[in-house]
NUTI-574396 format. One record per residue: residue in one letter; x, y, z of N, C-alpha, C, O, CB in turn. Coordinates in steps of 0.2 Angstrom, whole numbers, padded with zeros to 4 digits, always signed. Glycine has a CB too. Layout:
<rs>
aXYZXYZXYZXYZXYZ/...
</rs>
This chain:
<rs>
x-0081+0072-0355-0082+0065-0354-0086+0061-0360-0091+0064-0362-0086+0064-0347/x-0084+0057-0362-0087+0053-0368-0090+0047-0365-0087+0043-0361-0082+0051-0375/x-0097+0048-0367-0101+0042-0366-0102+0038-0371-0107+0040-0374-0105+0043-0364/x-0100+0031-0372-0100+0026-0376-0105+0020-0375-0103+0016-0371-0095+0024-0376/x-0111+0019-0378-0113+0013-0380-0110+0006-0378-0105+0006-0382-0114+0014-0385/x-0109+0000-0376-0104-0003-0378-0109-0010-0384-0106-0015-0385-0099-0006-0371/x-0118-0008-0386-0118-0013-0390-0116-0010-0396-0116-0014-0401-0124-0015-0390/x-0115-0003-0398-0113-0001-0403-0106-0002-0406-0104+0000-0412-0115+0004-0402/x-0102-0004-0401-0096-0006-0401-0093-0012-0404-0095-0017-0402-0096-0007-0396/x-0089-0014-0409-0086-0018-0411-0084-0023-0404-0081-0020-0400-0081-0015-0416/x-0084-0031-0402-0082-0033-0400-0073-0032-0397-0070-0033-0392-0084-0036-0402/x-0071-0031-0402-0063-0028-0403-0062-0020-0396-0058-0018-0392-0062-0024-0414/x-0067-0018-0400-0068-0009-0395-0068-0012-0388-0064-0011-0384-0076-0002-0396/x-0074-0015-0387-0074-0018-0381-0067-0018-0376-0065-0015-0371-0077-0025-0382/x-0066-0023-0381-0061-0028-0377-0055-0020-0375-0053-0019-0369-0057-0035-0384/x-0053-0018-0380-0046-0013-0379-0049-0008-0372-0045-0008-0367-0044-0007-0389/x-0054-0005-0372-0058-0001-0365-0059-0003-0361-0060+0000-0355-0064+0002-0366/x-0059-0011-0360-0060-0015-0354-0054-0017-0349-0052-0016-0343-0062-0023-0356/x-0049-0019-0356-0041-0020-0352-0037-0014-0350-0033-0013-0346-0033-0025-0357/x-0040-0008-0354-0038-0003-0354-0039+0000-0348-0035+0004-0344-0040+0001-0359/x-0046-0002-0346-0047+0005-0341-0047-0001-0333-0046+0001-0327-0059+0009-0344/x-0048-0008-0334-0046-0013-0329-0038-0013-0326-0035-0017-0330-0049-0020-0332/x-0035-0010-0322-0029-0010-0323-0026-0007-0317-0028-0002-0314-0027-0005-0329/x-0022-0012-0313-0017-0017-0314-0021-0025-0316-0026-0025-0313-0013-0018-0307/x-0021-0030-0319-0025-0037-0318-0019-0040-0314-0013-0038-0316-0028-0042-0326/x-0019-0044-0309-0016-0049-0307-0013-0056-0311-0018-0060-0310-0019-0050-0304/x-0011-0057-0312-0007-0064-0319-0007-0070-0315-0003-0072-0311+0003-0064-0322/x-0012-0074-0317-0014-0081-0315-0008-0085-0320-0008-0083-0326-0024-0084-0316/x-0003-0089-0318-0001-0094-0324-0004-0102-0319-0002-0104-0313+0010-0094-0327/x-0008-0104-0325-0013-0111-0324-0008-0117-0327-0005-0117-0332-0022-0111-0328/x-0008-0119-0322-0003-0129-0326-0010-0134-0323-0012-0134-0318+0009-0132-0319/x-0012-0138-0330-0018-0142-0331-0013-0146-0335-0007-0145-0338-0027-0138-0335/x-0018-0153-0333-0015-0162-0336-0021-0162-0341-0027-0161-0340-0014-0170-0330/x-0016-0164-0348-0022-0165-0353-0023-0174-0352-0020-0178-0348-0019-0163-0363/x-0028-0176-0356-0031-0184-0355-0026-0186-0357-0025-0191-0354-0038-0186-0360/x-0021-0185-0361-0014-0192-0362-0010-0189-0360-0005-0188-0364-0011-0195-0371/x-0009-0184-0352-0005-0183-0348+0000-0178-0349+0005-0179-0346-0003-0188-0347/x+0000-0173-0354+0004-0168-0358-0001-0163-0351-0007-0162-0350+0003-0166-0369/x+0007-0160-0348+0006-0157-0342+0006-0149-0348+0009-0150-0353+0012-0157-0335/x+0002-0144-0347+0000-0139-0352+0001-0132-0348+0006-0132-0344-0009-0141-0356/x-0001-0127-0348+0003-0122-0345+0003-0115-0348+0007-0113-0352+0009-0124-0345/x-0003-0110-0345-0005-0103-0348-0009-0098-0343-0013-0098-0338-0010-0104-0354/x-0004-0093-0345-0005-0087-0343-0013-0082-0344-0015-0080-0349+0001-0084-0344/x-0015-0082-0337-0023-0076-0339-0023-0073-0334-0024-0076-0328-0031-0079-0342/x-0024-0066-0336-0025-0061-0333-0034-0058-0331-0035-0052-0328-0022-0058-0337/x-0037-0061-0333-0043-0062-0330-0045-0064-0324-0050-0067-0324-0046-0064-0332/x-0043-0063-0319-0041-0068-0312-0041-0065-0307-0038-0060-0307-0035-0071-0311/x-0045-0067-0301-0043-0063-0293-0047-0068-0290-0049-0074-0292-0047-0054-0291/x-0047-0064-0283-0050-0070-0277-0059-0069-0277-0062-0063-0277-0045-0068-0268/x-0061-0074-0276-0068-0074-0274-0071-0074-0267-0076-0072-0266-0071-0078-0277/x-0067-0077-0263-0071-0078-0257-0065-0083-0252-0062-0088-0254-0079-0082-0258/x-0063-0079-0246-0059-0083-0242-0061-0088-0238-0057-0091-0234-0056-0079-0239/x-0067-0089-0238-0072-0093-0235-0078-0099-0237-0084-0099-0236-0075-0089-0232/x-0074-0103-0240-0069-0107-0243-0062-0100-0246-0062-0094-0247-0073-0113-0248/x-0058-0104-0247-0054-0102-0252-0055-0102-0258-0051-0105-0261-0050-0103-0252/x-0059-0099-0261-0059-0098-0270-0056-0093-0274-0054-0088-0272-0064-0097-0272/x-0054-0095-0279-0053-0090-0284-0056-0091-0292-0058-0096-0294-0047-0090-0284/x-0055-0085-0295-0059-0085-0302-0051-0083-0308-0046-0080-0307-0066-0077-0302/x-0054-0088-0314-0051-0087-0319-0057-0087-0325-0061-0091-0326-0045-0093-0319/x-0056-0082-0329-0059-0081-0337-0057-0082-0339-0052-0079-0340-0062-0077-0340/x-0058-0086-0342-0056-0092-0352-0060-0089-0357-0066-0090-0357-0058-0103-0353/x-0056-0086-0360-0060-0084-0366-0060-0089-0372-0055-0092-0373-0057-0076-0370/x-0065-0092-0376-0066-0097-0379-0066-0094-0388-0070-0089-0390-0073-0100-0377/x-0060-0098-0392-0059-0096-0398-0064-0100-0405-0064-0106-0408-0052-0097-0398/x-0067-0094-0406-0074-0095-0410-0080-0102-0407-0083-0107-0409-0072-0098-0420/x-0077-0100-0401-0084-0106-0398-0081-0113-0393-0084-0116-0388-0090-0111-0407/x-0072-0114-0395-0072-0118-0393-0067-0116-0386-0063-0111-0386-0072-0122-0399/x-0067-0123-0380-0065-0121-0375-0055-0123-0378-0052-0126-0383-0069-0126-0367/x-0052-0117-0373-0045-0117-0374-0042-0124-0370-0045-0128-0367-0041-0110-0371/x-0039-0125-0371-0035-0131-0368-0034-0132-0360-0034-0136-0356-0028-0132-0371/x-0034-0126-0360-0034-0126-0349-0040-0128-0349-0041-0134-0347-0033-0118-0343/x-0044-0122-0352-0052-0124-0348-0055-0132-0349-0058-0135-0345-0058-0118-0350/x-0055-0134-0355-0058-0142-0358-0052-0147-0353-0055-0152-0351-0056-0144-0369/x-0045-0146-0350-0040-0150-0345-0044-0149-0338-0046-0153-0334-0030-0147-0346/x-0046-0141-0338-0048-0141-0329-0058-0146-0331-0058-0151-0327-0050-0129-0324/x-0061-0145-0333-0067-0148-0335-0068-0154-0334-0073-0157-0332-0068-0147-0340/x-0063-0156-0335-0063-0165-0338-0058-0168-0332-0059-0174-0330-0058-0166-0349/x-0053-0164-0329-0051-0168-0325-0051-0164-0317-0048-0165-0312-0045-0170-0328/x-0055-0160-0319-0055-0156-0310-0050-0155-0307-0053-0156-0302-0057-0159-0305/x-0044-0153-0306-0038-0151-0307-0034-0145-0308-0035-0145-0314-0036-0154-0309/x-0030-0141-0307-0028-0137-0309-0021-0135-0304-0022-0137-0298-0032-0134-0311/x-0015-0129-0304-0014-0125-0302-0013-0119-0305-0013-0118-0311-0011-0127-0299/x-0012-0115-0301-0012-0108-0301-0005-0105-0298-0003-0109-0294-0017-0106-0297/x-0003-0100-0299+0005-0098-0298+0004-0091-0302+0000-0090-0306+0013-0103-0301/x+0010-0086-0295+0009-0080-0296+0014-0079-0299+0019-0080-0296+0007-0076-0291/x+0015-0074-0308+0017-0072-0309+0021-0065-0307+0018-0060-0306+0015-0073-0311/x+0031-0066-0305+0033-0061-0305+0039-0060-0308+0041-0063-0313+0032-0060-0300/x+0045-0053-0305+0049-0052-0310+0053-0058-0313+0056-0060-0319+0053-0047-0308/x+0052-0060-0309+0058-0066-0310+0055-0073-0316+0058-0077-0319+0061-0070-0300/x+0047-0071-0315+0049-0078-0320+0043-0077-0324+0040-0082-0327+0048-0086-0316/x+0042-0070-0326+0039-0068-0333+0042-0069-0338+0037-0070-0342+0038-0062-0334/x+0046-0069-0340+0048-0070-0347+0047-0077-0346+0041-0077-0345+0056-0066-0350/x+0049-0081-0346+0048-0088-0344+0040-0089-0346+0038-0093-0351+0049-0088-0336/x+0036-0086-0340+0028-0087-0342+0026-0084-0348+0021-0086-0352+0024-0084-0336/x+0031-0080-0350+0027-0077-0356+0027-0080-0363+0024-0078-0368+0028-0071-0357/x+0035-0085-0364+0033-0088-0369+0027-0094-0370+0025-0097-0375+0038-0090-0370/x+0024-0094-0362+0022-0101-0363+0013-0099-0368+0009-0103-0370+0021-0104-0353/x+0013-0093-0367+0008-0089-0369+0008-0092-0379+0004-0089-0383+0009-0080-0367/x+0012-0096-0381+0012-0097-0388+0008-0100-0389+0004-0102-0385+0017-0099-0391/x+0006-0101-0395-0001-0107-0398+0002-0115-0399+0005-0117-0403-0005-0104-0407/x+0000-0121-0394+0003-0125-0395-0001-0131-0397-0007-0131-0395+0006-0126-0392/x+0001-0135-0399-0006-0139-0399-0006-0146-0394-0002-0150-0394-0009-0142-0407/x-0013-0145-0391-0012-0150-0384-0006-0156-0383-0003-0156-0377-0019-0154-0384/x-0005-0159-0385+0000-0164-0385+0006-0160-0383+0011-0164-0380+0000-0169-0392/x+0008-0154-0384+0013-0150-0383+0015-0148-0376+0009-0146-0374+0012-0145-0386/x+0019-0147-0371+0020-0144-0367+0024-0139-0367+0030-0139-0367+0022-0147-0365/x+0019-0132-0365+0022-0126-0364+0029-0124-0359+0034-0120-0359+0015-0123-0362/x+0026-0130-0354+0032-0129-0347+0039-0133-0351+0045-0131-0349+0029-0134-0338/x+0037-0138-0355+0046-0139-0358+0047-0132-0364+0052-0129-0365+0046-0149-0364/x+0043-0132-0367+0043-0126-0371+0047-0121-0368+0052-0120-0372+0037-0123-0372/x+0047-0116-0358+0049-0113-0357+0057-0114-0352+0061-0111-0349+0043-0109-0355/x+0055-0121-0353+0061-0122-0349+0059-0122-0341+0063-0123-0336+0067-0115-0351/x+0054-0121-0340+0051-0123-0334+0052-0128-0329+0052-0133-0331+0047-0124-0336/x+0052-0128-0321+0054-0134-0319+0048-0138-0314+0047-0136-0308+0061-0133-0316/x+0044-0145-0317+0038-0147-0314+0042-0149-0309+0048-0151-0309+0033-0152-0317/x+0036-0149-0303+0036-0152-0296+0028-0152-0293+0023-0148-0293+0040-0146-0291/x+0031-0160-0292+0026-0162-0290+0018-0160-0285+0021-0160-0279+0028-0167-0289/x+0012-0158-0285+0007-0158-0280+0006-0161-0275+0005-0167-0276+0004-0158-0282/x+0005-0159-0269+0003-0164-0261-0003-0166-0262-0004-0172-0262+0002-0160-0253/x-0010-0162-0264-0016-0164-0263-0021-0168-0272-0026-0172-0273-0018-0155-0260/x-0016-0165-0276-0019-0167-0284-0014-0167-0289-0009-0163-0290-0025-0160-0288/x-0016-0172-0293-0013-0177-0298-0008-0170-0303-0002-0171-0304-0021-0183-0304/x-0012-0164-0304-0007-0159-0308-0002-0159-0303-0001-0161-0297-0010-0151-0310/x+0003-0156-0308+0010-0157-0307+0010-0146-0307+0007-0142-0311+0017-0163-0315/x+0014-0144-0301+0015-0134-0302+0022-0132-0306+0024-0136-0310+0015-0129-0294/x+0025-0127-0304+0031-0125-0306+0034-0123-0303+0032-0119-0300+0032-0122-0310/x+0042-0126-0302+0047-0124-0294+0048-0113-0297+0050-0108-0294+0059-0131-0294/x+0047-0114-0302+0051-0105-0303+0044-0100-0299+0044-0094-0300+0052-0102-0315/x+0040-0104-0296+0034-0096-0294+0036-0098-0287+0037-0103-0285+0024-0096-0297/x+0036-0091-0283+0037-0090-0275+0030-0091-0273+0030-0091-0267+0039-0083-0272/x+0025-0092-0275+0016-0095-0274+0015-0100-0278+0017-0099-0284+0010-0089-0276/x+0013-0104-0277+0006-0107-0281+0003-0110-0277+0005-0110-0271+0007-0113-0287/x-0006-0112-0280-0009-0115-0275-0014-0122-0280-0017-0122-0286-0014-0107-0271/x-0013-0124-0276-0015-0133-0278-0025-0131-0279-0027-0128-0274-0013-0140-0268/x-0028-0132-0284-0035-0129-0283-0038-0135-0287-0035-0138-0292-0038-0121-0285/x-0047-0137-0283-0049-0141-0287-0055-0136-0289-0057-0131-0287-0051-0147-0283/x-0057-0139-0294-0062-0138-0298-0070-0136-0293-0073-0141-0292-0063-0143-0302/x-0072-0130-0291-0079-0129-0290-0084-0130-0291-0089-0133-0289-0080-0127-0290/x-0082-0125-0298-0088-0123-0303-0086-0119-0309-0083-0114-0309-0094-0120-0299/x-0089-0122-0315-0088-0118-0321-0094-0116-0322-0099-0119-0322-0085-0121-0327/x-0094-0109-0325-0102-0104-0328-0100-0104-0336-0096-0099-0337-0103-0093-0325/x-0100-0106-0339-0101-0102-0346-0106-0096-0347-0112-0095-0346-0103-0107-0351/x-0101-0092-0349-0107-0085-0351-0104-0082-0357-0099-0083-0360-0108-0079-0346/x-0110-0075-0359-0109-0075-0366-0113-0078-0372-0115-0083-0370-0105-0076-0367/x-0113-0076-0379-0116-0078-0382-0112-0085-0385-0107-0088-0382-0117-0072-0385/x-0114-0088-0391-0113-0094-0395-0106-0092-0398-0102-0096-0400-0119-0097-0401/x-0105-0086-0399-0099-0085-0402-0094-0082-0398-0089-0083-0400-0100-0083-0407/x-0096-0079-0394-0090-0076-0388-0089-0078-0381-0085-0076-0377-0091-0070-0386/x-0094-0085-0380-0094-0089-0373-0088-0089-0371-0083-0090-0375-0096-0097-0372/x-0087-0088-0364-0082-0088-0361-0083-0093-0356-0089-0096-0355-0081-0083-0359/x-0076-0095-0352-0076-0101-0347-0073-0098-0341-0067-0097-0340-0072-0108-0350/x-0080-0094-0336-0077-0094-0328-0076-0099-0324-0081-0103-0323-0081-0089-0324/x-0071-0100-0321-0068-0106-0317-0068-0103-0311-0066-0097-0309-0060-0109-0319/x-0071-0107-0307-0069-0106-0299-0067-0112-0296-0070-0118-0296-0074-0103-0295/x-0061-0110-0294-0059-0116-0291-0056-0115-0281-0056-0109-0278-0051-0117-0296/x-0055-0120-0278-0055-0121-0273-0048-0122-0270-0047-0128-0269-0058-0126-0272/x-0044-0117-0268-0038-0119-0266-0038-0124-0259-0040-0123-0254-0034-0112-0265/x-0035-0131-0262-0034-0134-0256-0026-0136-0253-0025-0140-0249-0039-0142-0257/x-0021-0133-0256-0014-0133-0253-0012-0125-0255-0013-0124-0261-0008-0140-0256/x-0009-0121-0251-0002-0115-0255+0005-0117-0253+0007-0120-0248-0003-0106-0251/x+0007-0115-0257+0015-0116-0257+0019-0109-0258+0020-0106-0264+0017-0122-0264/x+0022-0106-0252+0021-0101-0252+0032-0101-0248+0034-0102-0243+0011-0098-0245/x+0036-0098-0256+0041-0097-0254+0042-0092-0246+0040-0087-0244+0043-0093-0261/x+0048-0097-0242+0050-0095-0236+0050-0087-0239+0046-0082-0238+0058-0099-0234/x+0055-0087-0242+0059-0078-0240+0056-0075-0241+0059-0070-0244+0064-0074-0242/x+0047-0074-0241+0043-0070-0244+0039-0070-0238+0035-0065-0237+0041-0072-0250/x+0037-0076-0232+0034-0077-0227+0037-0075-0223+0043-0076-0224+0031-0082-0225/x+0034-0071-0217+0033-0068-0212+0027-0068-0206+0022-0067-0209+0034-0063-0216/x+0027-0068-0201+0024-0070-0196+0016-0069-0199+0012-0064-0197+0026-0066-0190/x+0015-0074-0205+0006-0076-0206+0005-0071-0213+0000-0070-0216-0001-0072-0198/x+0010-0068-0214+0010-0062-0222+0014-0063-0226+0019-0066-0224+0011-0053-0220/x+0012-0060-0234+0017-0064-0238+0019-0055-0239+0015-0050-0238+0013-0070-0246/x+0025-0053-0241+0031-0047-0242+0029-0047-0249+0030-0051-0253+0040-0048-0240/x+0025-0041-0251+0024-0040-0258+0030-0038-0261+0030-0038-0267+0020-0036-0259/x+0034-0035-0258+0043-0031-0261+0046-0038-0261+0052-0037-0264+0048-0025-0254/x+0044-0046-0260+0050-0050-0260+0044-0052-0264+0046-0049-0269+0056-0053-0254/x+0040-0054-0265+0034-0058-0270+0036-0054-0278+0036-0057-0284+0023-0057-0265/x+0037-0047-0277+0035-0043-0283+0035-0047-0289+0039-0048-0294+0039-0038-0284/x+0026-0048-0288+0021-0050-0294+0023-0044-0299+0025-0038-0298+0012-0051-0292/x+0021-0046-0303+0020-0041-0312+0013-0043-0312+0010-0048-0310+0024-0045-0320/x+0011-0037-0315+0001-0037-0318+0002-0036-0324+0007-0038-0327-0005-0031-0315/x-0004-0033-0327-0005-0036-0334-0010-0029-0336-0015-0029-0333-0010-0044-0335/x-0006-0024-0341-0011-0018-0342-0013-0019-0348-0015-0024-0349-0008-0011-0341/x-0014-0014-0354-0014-0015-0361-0010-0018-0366-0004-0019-0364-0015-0009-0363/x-0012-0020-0373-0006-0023-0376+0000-0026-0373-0002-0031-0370-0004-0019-0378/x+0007-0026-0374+0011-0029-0371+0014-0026-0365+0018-0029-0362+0016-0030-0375/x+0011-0020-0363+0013-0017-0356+0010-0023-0351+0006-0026-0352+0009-0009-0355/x+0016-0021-0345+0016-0025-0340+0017-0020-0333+0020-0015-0334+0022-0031-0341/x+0017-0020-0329+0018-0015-0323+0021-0019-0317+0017-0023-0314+0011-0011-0322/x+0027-0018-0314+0029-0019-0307+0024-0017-0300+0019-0013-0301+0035-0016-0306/x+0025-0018-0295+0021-0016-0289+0021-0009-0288+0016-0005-0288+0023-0020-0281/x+0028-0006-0286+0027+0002-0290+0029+0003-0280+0031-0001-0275+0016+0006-0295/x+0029+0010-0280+0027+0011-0271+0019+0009-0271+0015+0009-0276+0027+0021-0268/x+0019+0008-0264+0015+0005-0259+0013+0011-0254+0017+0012-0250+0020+0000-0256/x+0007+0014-0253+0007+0019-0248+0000+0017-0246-0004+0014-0250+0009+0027-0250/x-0002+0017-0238-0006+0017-0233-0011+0024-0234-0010+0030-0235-0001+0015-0226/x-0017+0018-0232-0023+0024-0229-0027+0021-0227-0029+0015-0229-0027+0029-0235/x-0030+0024-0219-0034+0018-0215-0041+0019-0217-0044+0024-0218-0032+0018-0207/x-0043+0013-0217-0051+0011-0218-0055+0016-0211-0053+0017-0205-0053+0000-0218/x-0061+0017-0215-0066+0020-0208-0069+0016-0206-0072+0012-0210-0070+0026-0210/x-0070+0017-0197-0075+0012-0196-0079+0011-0194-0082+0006-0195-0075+0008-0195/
</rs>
């Protein structure tokens, strides 16, 4: 067993042992309105649920040399966002949106993407995800140092939009949802088998 330090660590090492050993991540793709209305649109794998009571969830924005990425300065400034679950069907899609563009740019015209409009908030989501969920702004933490701050979002799901042929009496069918996750490098992983083991009580 090797035991590693991680201040001795290059930030780089970090990172590769973190996604490496964190695995499956779940694939948030976030669609945020910039201030002159360029609906924007990116995928991150830093993401899960925080608490069903409200409904929250967490996204980490890693910030490049200090500064916030364009989701997180669009959710910040306008409190807004949604959230959609990547799966097979519309990764390649989501994953070009992953390019570098610059704000005025729209990733979702970029992917060929199709907007539809929100019940509860001014963002607009995407008809290609069998989930998304309408969320307002909670609360952002920044953490980290001046040069690796990060931007945790938590947001407040206040509508889901949850594809029929995947609902079932109050449950969503992970065999008809089949999300994709997010392992090392460009590896991606399907839901795989599914096997049961009951909790003790």
């Amino acid at each position: 067993m090797l035991s590693i330090d991680p201040s001795e660590n290059s930030e780089r090492d970090n990172y590769k042992f973190l996604i490496g050993s964190v695995i499956p991540r779940p694939i948030a793709f976030v669609t945020t309105k910039a201030e002159d209305g360029t609906l924007n649109g990116a995928p991150f794998s830093y993401f899960n649920v925080v608490t069903a009571n409200p409904p929250l969830i967490s996204i980490s924005l890693q910030r490049a040399k200090g500064l916030r990425k364009d989701t997180a300065r669009n959710i910040n400034e306008l409190g807004e966002f949604v959230v959609h679950i990547v799966d097979q069907e519309n990764v390649d899609q989501i994953n070009q949106t992953a390019a570098s563009l610059p704000p005025d740019q729209s990733e979702i015209e970029l992917a060929n993407l199709t907007k539809v409009e929100s019940m509860k908030i001014s963002v607009p989501g995407v008809k290609e995800a069998k989930i998304r969920m309408e969320c307002v702004l909670e609360q952002v933490i920044e953490l980290g140092d001046k040069e690796s701050t990060c931007d945790l979002v938590i947001g407040r799901v206040v509508q889901f939009h949850i594809d029929e042929a995947i609902y079932q009496d109050g449950r969503i069918d992970p065999h008809g949802l089949a999300a994709v996750s997010r392992l090392a490098g460009n590896d991606y992983a399907k839901i795989g088998e599914i096997f049961t083991i009951e909790r003790p009580k």
